[in-house]
C-alpha positions in Angstrom: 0.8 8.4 -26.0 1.1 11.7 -27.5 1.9 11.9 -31.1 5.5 12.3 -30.4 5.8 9.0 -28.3 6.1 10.5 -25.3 4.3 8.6 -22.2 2.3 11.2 -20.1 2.5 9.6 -16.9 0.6 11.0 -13.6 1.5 11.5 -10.1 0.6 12.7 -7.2 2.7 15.7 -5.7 4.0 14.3 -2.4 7.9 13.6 -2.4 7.2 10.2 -2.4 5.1 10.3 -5.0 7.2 12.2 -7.1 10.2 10.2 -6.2 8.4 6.9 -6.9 7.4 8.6 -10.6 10.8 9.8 -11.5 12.4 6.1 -10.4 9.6 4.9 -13.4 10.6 7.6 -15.5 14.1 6.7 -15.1 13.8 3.2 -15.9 11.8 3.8 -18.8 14.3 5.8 -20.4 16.7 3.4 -19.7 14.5 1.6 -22.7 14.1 4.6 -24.5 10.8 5.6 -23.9 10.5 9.3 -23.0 7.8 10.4 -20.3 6.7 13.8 -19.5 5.4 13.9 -15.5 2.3 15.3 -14.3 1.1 16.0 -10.9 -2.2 15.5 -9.8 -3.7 16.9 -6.7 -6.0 14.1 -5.5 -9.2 13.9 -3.4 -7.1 12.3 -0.6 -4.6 15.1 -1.0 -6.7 17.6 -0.4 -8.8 16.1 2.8 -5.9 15.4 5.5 -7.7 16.7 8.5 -10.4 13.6 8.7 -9.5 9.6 9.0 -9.7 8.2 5.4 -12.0 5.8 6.6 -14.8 8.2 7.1 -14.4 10.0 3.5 -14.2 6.8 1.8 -10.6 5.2 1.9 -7.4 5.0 0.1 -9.2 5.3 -3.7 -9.1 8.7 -2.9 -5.8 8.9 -3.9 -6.3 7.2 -7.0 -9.9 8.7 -8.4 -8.2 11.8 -10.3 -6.1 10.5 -11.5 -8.2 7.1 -13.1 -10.5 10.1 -14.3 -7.8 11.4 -16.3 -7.0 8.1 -17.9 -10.0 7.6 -19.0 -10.4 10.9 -20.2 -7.5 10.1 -22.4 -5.2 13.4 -21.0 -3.0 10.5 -18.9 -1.7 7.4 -20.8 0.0 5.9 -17.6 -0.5 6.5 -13.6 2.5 5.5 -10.6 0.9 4.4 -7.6 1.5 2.9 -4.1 -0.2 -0.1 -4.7 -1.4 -0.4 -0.8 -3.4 2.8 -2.0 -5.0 1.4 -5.0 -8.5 -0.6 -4.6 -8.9 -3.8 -5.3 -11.7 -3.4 -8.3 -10.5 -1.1 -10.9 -12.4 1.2 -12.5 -13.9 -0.5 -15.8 -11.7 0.1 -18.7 -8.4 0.8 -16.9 -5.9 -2.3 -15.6 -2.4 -2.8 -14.1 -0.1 -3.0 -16.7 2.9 -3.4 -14.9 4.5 -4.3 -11.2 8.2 -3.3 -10.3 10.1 -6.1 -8.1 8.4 -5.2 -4.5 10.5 -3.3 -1.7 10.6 -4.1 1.8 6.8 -4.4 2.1 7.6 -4.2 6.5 5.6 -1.8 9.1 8.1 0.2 10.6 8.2 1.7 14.5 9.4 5.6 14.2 10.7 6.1 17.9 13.2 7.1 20.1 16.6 5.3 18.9 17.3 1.7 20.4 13.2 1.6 21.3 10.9 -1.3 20.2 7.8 -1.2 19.8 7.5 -3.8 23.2 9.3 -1.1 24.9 6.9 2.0 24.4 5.9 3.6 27.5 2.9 2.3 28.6 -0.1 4.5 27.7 2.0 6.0 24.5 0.8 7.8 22.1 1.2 6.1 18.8 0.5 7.5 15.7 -1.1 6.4 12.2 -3.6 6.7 9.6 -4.0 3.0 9.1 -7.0 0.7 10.8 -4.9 -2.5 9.9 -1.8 -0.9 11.8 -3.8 0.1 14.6 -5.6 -3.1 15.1 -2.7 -4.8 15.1 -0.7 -2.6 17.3 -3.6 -2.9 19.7 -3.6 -6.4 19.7 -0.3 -6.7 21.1 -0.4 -3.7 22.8 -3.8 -2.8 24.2 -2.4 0.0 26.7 -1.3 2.2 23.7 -3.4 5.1 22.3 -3.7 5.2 18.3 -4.6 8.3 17.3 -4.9 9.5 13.4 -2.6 11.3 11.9 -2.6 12.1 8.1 -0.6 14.3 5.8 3.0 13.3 3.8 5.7 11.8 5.7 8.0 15.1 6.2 4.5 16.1 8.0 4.4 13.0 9.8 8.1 13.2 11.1 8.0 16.9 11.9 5.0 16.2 14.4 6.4 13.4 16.1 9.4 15.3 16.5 7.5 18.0 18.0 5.9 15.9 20.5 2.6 15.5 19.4 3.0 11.2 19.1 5.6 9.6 21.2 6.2 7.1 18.2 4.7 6.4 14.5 3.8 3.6 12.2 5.1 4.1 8.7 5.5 1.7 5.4 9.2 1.1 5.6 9.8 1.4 2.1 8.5 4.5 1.9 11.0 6.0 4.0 13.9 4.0 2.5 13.1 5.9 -0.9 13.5 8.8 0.4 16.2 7.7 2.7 15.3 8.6 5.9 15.2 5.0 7.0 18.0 6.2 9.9 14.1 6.9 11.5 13.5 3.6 12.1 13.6 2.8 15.5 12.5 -1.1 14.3 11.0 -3.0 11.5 7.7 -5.1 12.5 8.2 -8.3 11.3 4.8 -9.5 9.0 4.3 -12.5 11.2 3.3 -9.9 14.3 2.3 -6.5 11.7 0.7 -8.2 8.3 1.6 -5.7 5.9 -1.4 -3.8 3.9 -1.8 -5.9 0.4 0.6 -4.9 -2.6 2.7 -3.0 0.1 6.1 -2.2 -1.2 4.7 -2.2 -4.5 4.8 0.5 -7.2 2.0 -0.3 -9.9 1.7 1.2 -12.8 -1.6 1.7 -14.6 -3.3 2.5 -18.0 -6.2 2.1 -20.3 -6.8 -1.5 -21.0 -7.6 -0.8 -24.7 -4.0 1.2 -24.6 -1.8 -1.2 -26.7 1.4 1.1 -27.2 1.2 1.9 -23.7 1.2 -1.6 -22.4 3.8 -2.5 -24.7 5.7 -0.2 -23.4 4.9 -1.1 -19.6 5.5 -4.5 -19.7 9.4 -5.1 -19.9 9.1 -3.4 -16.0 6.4 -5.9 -15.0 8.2 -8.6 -12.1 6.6 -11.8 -12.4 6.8 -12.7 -9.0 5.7 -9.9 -7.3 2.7 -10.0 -9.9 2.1 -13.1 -8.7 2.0 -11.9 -5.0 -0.3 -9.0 -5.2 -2.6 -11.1 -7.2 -3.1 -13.2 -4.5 -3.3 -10.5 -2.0 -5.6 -8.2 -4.1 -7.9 -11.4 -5.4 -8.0 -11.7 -0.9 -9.3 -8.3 -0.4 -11.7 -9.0 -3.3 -12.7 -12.3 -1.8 -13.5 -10.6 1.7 -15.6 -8.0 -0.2 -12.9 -4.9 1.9 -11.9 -1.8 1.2 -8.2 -0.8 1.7 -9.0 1.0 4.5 -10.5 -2.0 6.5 -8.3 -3.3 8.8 -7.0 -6.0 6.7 -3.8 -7.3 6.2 -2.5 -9.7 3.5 0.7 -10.3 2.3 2.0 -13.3 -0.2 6.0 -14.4 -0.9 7.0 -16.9 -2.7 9.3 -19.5 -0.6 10.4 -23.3 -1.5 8.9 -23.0 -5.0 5.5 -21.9 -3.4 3.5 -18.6 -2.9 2.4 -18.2 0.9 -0.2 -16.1 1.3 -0.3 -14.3 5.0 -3.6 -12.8 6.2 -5.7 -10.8 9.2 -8.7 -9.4 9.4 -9.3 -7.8 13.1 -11.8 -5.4 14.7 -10.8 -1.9 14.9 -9.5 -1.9 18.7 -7.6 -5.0 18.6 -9.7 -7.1 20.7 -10.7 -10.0 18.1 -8.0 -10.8 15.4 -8.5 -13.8 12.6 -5.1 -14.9 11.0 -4.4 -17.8 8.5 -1.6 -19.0 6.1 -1.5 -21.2 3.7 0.8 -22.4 0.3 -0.2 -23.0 -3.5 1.1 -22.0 -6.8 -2.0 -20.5 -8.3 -2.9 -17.1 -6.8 -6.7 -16.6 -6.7 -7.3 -20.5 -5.3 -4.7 -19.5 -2.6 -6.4 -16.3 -2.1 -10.2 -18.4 -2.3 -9.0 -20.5 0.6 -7.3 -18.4 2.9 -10.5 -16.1 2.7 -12.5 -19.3 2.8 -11.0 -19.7 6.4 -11.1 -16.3 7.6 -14.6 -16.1 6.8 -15.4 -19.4 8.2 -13.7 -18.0 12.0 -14.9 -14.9 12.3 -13.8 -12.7 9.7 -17.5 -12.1 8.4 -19.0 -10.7 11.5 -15.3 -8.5 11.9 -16.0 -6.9 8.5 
């Protein structure tokens, strides 16, 4: 922190990363703690006419802004935690989880259209190789095609006519309420969310005790619990973010279930398993243990 307390707490500049920062900021000050915002311009930001896959995955929206942690002109970062990599760079850690939002897909469509009633041979748009795996699966007429850029980009090009419909994270549109898009939410059972979607994380320098201190009363036990289990999956699978991996943990009758699948890019082979425990990396060492075991290795 600086010298006067304040919390210098990065960002990148999208409106819903901005949002997402000033919903921390404001709950922070709620405890007292002031925080002074800045915005990053990230790798990922900068590189929106090429699939993330091919330039290296979601960490490119967290790599500037880690490199100013460690470089000790950040104390704290705000991130979608479905963008952040499952191995942190040494030195840094998540200090904090707020209670997860609706961690759904979502169809953007025509009003009153699901995503079983898209013309056959639509155009479906997203920037996700989980998402279009899935949506492939169930739907192997469709054609994916990427599509990057913030959501107001997104929308305006659907819109336009360039994609007949669009997969989205559903909370992100709810936070900047334009959920009245949503033509349906994908259930997790049929579309298994990204890991630690939903989730806002916060991050810091391990060795950062004033900052963590001041992190922690946000933390949300059970959704820490959750995206352990989810990210410990990811790490268990040896995946990127940008694989097309799902995995997705709630708790339910006093046990975590931990959802997962792993699929090939066009949808053709898909490996699912669930399973319940209370401790989140055995959960996570099993369910991987399974996927692994049917198929998952050769798929990734």
């Amino acid at each position: 922190m600086t010298s006067d307390s304040t919390l210098r707490v990065g960002t990148r500049g999208s409106a819903l990363a901005r949002w997402q920062a000033e919903h921390v900021q404001s709950r922070l000050a709620a405890r007292g703690q002031n925080c002074e915002l800045t915005i990053v311009r990230t790798e990922g930001d900068r590189r929106t006419d090429v699939p993330l896959a091919s330039i290296g995955g979601k960490g490119l929206f967290t790599q500037d802004i880690e490199s100013r942690l460690l470089d000790h002109t950040l104390d704290c970062a705000v991130h979608s935690l479905k963008d952040v990599p499952s191995a942190l760079p040494p030195g840094l850690v998540l200090a904090a989880t707020l209670e997860r939002d609706d961690p759904r897909d979502a169809l953007i469509a025509a009003p009153g259209t699901s995503f079983n009633q898209l013309p056959r041979g639509a155009r479906l748009g997203t920037s996700s190789l989980r998402r279009q795996a899935q949506a492939l699966a169930l739907r192997p007429d469709l054609h994916c095609e990427n599509i990057r850029g913030n959501v107001d980009t997104r929308l305006r090009r659907w819109r336009e006519g360039d994609f007949d419909a669009l997969l989205l994270a559903a909370a992100g549109l709810r936070r900047l309420g334009l959920a009245d898009v949503i033509a349906e939410y994908l259930e997790p059972d049929a579309f298994c969310p990204s890991a630690g979607q939903g989730v806002l994380a916060l991050e810091c320098r391990a060795d950062d005790a004033a900052t963590l201190a001041a992190l922690a009363p946000l933390n949300h036990a059970p959704t820490a619990s959750a995206i352990t289990a989810e990210r410990a999956l990811l790490l268990k699978l040896n995946c990127g973010c940008e694989s097309p991996v799902g995995a997705y943990a709630r708790w339910h009758s006093g046990q975590l279930q931990l959802s997962a699948v792993v699929a090939s890019p066009d949808g053709t082979c898909v490996v699912r398993h669930r399973a319940s425990g209370l401790e989140p990396e055995s959960l996570a060492d099993g369910v991987a243990a399974y996927l692994l075991a049917h198929g998952a290795r050769e798929l990734l």
